[in-house]
C-alpha positions in Angstrom: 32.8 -48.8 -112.5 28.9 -48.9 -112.6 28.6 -51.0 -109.5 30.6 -48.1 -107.7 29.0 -44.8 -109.3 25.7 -46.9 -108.0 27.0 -46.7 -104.8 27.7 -43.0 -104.8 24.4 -42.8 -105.8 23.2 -45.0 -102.8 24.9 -43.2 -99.9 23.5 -40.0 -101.2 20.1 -41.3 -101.1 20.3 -42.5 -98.0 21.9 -39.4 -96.4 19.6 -36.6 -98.3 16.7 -39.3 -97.5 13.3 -38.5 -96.5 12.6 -41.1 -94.3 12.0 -41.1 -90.9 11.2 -43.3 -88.4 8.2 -45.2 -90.2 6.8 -42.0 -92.4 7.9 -42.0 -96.1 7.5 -38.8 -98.0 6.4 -39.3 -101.6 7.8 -35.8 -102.1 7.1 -35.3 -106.4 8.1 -39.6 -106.7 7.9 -40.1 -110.2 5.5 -43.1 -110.9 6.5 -46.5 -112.1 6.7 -47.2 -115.9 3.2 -49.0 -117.4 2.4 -52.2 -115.9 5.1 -52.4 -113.3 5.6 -52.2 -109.9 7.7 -50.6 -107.0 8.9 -51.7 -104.1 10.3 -48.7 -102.4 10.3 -49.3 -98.4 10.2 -51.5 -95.5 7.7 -51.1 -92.7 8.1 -53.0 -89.5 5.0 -52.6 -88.1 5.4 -54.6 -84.6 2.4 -54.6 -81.4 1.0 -57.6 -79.7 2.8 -60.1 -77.9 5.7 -60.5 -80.0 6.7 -56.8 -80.3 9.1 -55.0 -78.6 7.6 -53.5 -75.4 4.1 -54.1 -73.7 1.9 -52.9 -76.4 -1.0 -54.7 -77.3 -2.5 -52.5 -79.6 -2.5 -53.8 -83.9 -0.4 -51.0 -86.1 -2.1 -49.1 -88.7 -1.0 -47.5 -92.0 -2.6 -43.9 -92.7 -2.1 -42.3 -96.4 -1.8 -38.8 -95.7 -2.6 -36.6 -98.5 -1.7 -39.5 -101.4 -2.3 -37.4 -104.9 -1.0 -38.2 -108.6 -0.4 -35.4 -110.5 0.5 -35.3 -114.5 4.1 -33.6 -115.1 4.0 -30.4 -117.8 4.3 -32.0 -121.1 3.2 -35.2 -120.6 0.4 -36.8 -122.8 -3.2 -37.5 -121.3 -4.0 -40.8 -120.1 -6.5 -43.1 -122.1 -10.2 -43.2 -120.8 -10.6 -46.3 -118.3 -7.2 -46.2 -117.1 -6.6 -48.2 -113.8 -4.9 -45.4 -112.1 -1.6 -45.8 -109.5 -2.1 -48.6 -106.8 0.0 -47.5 -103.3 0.2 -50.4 -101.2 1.5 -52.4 -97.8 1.9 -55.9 -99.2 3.7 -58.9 -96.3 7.2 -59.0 -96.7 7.2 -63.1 -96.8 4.7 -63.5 -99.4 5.6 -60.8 -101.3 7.0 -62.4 -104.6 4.0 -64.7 -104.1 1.9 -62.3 -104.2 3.2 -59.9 -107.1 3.8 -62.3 -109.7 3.8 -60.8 -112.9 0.7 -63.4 -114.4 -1.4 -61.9 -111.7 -0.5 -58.5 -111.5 -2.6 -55.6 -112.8 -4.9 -58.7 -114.1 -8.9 -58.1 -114.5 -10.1 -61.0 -116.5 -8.4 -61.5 -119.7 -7.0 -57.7 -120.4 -4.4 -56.7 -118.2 -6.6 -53.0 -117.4 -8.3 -51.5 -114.3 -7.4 -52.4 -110.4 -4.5 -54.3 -109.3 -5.1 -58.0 -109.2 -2.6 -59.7 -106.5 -2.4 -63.3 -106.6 -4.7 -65.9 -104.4 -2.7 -66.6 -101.4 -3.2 -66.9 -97.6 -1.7 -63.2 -96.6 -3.4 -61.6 -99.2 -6.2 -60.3 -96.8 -3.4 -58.6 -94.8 -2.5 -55.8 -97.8 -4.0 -52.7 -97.8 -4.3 -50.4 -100.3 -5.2 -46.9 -101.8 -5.9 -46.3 -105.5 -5.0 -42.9 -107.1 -6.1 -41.6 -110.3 -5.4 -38.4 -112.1 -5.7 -34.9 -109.8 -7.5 -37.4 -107.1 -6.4 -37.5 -103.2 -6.5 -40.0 -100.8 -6.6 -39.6 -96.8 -7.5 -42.9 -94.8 -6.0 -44.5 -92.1 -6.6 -48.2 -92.1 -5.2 -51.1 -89.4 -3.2 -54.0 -90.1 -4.7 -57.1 -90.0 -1.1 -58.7 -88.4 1.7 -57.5 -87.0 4.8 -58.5 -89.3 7.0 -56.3 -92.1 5.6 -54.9 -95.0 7.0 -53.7 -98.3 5.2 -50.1 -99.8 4.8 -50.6 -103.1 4.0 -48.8 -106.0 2.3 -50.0 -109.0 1.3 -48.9 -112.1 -1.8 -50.4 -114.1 -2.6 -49.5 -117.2 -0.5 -46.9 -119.8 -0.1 -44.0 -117.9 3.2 -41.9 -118.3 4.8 -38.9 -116.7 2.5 -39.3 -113.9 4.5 -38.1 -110.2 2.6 -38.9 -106.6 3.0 -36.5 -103.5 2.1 -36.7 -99.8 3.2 -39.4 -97.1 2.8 -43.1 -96.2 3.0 -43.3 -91.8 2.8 -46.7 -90.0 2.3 -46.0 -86.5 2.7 -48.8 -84.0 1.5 -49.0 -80.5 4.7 -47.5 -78.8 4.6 -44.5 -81.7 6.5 -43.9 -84.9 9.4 -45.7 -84.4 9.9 -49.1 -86.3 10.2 -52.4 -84.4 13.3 -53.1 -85.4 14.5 -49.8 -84.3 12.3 -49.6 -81.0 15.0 -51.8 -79.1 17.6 -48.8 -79.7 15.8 -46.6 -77.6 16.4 -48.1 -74.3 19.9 -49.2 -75.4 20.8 -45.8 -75.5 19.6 -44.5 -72.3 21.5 -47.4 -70.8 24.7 -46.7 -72.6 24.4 -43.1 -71.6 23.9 -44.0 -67.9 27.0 -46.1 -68.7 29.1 -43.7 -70.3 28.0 -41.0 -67.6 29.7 -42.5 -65.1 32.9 -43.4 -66.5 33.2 -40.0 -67.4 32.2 -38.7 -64.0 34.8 -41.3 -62.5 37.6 -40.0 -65.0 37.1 -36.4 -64.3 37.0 -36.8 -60.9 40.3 -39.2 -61.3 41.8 -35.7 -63.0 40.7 -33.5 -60.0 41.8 -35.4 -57.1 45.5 -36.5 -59.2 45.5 -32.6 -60.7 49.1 -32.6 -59.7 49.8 -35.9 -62.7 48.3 -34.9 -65.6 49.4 -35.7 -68.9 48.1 -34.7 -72.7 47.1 -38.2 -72.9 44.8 -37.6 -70.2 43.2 -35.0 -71.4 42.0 -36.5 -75.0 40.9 -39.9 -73.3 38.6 -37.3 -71.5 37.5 -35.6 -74.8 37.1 -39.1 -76.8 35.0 -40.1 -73.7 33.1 -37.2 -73.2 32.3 -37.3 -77.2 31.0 -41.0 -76.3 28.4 -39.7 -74.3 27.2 -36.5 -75.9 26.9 -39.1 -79.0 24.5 -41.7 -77.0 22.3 -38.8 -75.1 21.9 -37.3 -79.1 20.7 -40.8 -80.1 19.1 -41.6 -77.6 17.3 -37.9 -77.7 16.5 -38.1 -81.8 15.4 -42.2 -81.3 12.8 -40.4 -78.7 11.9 -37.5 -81.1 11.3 -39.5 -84.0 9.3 -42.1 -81.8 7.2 -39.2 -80.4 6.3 -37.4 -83.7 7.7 -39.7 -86.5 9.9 -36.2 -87.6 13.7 -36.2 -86.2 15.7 -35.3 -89.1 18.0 -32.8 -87.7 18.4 -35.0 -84.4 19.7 -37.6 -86.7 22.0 -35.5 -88.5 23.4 -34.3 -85.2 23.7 -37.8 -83.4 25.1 -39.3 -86.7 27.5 -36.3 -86.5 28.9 -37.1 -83.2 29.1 -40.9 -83.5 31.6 -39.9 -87.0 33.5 -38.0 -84.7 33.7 -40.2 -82.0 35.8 -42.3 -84.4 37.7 -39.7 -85.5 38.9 -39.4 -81.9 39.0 -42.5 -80.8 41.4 -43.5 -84.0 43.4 -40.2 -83.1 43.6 -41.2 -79.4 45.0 -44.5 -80.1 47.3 -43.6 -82.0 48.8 -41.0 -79.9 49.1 -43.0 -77.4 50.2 -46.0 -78.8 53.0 -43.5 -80.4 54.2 -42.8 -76.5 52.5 -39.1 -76.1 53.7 -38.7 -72.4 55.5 -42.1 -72.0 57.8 -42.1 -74.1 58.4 -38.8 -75.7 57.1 -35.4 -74.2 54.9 -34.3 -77.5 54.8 -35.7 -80.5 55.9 -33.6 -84.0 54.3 -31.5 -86.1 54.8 -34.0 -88.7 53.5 -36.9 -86.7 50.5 -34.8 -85.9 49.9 -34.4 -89.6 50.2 -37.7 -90.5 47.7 -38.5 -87.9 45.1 -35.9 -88.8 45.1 -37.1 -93.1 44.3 -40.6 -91.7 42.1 -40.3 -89.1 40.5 -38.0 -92.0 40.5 -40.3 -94.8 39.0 -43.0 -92.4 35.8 -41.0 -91.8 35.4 -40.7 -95.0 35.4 -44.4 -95.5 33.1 -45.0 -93.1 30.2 -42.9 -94.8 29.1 -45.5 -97.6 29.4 -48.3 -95.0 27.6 -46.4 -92.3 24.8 -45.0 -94.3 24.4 -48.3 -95.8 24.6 -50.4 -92.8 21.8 -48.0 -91.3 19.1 -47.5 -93.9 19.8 -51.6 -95.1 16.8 -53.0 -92.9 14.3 -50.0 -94.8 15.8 -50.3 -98.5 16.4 -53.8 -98.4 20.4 -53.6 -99.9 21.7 -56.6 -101.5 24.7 -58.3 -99.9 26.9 -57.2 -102.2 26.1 -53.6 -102.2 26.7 -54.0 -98.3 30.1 -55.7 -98.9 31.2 -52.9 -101.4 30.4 -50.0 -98.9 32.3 -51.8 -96.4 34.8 -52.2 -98.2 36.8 -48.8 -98.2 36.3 -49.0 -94.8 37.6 -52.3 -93.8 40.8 -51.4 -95.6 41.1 -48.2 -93.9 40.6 -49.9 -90.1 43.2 -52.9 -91.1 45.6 -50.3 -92.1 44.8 -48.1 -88.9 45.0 -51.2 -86.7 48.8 -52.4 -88.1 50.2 -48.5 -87.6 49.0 -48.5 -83.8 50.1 -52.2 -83.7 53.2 -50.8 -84.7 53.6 -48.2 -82.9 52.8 -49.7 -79.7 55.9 -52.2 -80.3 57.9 -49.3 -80.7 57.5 -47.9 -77.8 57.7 -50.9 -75.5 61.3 -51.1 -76.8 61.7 -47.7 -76.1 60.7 -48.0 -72.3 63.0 -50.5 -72.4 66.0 -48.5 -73.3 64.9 -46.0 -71.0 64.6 -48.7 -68.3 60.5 -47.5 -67.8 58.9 -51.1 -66.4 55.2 -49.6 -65.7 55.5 -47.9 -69.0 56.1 -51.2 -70.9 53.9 -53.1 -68.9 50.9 -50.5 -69.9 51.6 -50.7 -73.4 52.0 -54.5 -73.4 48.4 -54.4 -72.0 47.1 -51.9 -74.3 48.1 -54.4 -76.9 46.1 -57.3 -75.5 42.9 -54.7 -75.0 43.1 -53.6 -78.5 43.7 -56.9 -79.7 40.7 -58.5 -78.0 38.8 -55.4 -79.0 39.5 -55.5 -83.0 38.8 -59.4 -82.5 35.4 -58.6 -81.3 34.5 -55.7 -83.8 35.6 -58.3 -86.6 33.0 -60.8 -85.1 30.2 -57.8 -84.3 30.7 -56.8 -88.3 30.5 -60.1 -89.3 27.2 -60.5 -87.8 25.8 -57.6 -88.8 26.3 -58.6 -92.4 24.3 -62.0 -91.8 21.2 -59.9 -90.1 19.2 -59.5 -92.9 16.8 -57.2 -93.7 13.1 -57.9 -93.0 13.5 -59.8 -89.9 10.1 -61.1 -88.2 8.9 -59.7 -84.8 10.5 -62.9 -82.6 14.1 -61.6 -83.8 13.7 -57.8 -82.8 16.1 -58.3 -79.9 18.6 -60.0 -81.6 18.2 -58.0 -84.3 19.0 -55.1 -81.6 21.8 -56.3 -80.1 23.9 -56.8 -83.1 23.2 -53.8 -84.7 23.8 -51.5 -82.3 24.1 -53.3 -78.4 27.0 -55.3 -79.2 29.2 -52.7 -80.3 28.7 -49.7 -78.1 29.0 -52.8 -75.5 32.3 -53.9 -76.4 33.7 -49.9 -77.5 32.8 -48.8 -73.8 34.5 -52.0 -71.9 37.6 -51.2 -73.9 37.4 -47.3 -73.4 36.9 -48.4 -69.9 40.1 -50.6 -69.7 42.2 -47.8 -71.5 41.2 -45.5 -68.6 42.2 -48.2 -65.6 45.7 -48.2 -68.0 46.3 -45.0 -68.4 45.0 -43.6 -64.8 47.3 -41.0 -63.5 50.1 -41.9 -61.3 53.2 -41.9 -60.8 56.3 -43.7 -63.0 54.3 -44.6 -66.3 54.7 -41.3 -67.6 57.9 -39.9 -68.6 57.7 -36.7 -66.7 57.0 -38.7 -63.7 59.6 -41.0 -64.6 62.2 -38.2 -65.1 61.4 -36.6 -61.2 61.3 -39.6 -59.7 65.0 -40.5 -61.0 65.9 -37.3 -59.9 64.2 -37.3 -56.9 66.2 -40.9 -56.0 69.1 -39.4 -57.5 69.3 -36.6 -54.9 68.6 -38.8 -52.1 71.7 -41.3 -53.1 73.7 -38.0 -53.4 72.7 -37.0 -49.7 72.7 -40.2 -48.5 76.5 -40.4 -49.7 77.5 -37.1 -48.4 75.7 -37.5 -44.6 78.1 -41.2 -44.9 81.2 -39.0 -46.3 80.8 -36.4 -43.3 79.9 -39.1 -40.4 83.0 -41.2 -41.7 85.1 -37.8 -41.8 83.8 -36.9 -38.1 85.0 -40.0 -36.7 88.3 -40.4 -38.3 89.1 -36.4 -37.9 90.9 -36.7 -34.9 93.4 -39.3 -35.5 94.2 -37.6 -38.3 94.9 -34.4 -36.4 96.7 -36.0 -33.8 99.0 -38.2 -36.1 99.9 -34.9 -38.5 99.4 -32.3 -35.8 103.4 -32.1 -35.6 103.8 -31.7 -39.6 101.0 -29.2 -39.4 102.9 -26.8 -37.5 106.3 -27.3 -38.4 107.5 -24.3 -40.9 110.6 -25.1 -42.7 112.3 -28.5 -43.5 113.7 -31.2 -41.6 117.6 -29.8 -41.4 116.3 -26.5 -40.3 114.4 -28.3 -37.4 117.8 -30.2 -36.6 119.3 -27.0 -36.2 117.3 -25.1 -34.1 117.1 -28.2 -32.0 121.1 -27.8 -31.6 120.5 -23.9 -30.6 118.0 -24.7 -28.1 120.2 -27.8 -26.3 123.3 -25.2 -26.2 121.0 -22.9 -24.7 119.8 -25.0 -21.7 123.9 -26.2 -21.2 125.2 -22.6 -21.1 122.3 -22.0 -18.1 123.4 -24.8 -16.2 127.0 -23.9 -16.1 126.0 -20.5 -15.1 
């Protein structure tokens, strides 16, 4: 129960942060406890020639109005206290460095500055040292390129002490951390990408107005959704890069990517339900049903999402990682097997209603999905074994996985869905239904133009073999008789 209320507390930390971009805002940070330290951040601070980008240019760290305050109440601090230390320390020395025999050390008393131990990086930190009502401004560059840890630390007995202002590492190509620089480019190619599948869809709806189907139209709002998502990314990456301040932005692009999953769940299951194949509109019920999941799955994606994104600056354990995933993985299994489902439903449905492009869509909508869950499964898989604090020389890789891999394999299948799904004629059921009629009313005239010709050519034989029963009136003996009259007739003449 603890693990999860620590969780909660997590993924509210990490959406109500602070941090953007490579600033961290030490906004009223209460101080660590006497003689300890803090490790509250990760900076990657990438230039030179393993960076991302052609920057040449070292990073540097400024402390932007750094001042330690006492909170009302608390008790004065003893004369020669040490003060608060705020520094960058190299990620892959950094328990080196820090252990606690060293730490706060100044000959035999543990008092005064912060003592670090002897090592080979320990040129690279930089600090600033804050005492009582004092401020620090200084920017300072680092020695290396590489991924730094700000820490706080606390030497000497000092209590109820809080710190204000900012901590900005800037690198050469702005304010954007290495390991997030690669996203910026990755963006603007996914929105040239998504651009012009949407362009090709709409203009697929204009030029086939007279075929269009619901499912047509929310494969052009899930799509459409895709995009506005990347050019909001791609827009707050650039913001935050530019001035290191892109909160909103983020807000808004995180926004749209939660609801491009709400949509893109909702989408597949409608049409893996048969929304226009297989039955005209689906029920209020159904529609329901569809809405509380789709719901409760972007719900489930929060902890995992926020924790996924902010894991590479907090530095989240493994299994605080697999916990946040957790809720979600259930929800996307149990997504996956209704669609699955669904889809197998409605390919014996086409069957009974003898609709062969309908089934063979749906049987290929299975094999797209499939390959397309098998992929996610493998992308997720390798985001949990990129761990934080990466060095420069993995920044692509680092990229890719995070972020490339998967808008890579969501647009390929979006892409394949719309080659499915095109309009036309037959896979539809409205299409389906005029065609049969259509065919059936050319059988029908077909078989009357044959009924006629064969009536045309066989209408006079009939005449001529009843014409004589046509225009008799009365019956056979009455015939007989006036036969009789008619011979007596012509004898009577003669003998006249």
């Amino acid at each position: 129960m603890a693990s999860w209320a620590m969780l909660l507390c997590l993924t509210l930390a990490c959406v109500l942060g602070s941090a953007v971009a490579e600033v961290v805002q030490l906004d009223k940070r209460a101080a660590p406890g006497p003689f300890s330290l803090e490790a509250t951040h990760l900076f990657y601070a990438f230039s030179g020639t393993n960076s991302v980008g052609p920057f040449a240019q070292l990073p540097e760290v400024a402390f932007d109005d750094l001042r330690l305050t006492k909170t009302p109440g608390a008790a004065d601090v003893a004369s020669g206290y040490g003060g608060v230390f705020v520094s960058l320390i190299p990620w892959n020395t950094f328990n080196e460095l820090t252990a606690p025999e060293s730490l706060c050390m100044q000959g035999d008393k543990a008092w005064g500055s912060l003592g670090l131990k002897n090592g080979e990086t320990k040129a690279h930190v930089r600090t600033v040292q804050l005492t009582e009502g004092s401020t620090q401004t200084s920017s300072i560059k680092l020695a290396k390129a590489g991924v730094y840890v700000l820490s706080i630390t606390n030497c000497g007995m000092g209590q109820g002490l809080v710190l204000s202002g900012s901590v900005i590492v800037k690198n050469a190509h702005g304010f954007l951390g290495g390991h997030e620089y690669g996203r910026l480019p990755l963006y603007g190619g996914c929105s040239v990408f998504y651009a012009v599948i949407v362009l090709a869809w709409f203009g697929i709806l204009f030029f086939r107005k007279d075929f269009h189907h619901p499912v047509h139209i929310v494969i052009a709002v899930t799509a459409t959704i895709g995009l506005a998502g990347s050019v909001a990314w791609f827009g707050a990456l650039a913001m935050a890069n530019a001035s290191g301040d892109a909160n909103f932005a983020y807000r808004v692009a995180e926004a749209l990517s939660g609801l491009k999953s709400l949509y893109t769940a909702a989408m597949l299951l409608a049409v893996a339900l048969g929304l226009g194949v297989t039955h005209s509109t689906l029920e209020s019920c159904t529609q329901w049903k569809i809405a509380i999941v789709t719901g409760i799955l972007g719900m489930s994606t929060v902890p995992a999402n926020c924790i996924l994104a902010h894991r590479d600056v907090f530095a989240f354990s493994d299994k605080v990682v697999l916990m946040a995933s957790l809720p979600m993985v259930l929800m996307v299994i149990g997504v996956a097997c209704w669609v699955f489902r669904a889809l197998a439903s409605s390919m014996r449905r086409c069957k009974e209603l003898n609709q062969a492009e309908g089934l063979s869509k749906f049987q290929r909508m299975a094999v797209v999905l499939l390959l397309a869950l098998l992929a996610s499964l493998a992308i997720f898989v390798a985001q949990i074994i990129d761990k934080p604090g990466r060095e420069p020389t993995s920044s692509a890789s680092h990229t890719f996985w995070s972020d490339g891999a998967a808008q890579i394999n969501y647009i390929a299948a979006l892409a394949m869905l719309m080659y499915l799904w095109a309009p036309g004629k037959g896979a539809f059921l409205a299409d389906s239904y005029q065609t049969q009629v259509n065919e059936g009313e050319v059988e029908e005239g077909e078989h009357l133009k044959e009924g006629s010709k064969k009536n045309s050519k066989g209408g006079r034989q009939i005449g001529q073999a009843d014409e004589e029963d046509i225009f008799v009136v009365g019956d056979e003996d009455d015939h007989d008789i006036l036969a009789d009259d008619v011979d007596e007739e012509k004898t009577a003449k003669r003998e006249h």
